[in-house]
N, C-alpha and C positions, 0 to 999 in steps of 0.2 A: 302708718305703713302696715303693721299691723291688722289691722283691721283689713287693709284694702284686700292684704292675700285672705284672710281670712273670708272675704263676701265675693272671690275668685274661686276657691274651695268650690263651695257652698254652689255657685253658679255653674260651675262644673259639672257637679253632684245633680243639681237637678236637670239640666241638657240631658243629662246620661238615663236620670230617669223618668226624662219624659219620651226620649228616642226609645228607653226598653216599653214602654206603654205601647205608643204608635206601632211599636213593631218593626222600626228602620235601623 
């Protein structure tokens, strides 16, 4: 359980910093 939020986090995290790259 633990884990899964934690690699939900994490998947978050990079969405976010790949939408600030792209520029959207």
């Amino acid at each position: 359980y633990i884990f899964l939020q934690f690699s939900k986090k994490l998947y978050s995290i990079y969405l976010f910093y790949n939408g600030g790259n792209a520029g959207i």
